[in-house]
N, C-alpha and C positions, 0 to 999 in steps of 0.2 A: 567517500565512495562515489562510484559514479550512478548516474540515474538516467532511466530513459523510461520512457511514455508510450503506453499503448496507445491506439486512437480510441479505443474503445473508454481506457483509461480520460483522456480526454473528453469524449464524450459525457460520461456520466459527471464530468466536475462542474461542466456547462450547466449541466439540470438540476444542481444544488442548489441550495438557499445561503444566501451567504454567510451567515453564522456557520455552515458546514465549510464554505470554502476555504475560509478563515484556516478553521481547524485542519482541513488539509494541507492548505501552504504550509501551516507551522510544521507537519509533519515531515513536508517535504525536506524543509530545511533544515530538519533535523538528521535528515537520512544525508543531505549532501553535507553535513559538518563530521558524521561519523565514523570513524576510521575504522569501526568494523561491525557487525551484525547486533553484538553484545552493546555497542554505544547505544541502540534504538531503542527505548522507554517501552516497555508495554506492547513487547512483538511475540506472537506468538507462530509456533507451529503448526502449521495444519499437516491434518494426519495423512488422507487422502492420496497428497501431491507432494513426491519429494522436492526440496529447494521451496518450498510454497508456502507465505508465513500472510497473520493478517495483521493489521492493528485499529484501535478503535477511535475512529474520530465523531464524537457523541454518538447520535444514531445511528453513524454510517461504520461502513467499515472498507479499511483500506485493503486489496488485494495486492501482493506482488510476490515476485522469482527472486531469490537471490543467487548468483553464481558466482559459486567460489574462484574460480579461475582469474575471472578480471573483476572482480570485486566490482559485480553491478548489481543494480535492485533495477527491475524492470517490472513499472506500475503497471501493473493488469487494470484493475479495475476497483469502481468505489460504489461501492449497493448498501443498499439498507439491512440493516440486523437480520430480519426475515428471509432477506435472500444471498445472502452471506456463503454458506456454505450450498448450495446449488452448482457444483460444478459449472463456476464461472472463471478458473483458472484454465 
């Protein structure tokens, strides 16, 4: 699949501790090897935001869009458990 990055997205992986970045990269690269939404481990839906899925990398939690169209995931954002669900999509 393809992947693209919000800035914001970027931002918040600067301010991790590296054991979290870690766990992101691996995430990432599991999103670019996977030929469709169902290949991603442990993605779920969010209810709120159509196209709007999370996934957990230890403490943090991964934000993104998925569009069916051109089969992209565009990383929102990566926040901590507590602020997870804050309309941050």
């Amino acid at each position: 699949m393809n992947v693209e990055y919000h800035r914001n997205f970027v931002k918040d992986v600067d301010k991790l501790p590296l054991s979290a970045i870690k766990a992101v990269a691996i995430f990432v690269n599991e999103v670019k090897a996977a030929k469709t939404l169902r290949d991603v481990k442990h993605c779920k839906k969010l209810e709120a935001v159509e196209n709007a899925y999370r996934v957990r990398c230890g403490d943090y939690r991964v934000l993104f869009l998925f569009i069916v169209k051109n089969d992209t995931v565009y990383l929102r954002r990566v926040v901590s458990r507590g602020q997870a669900y804050k309309k941050h999509i």
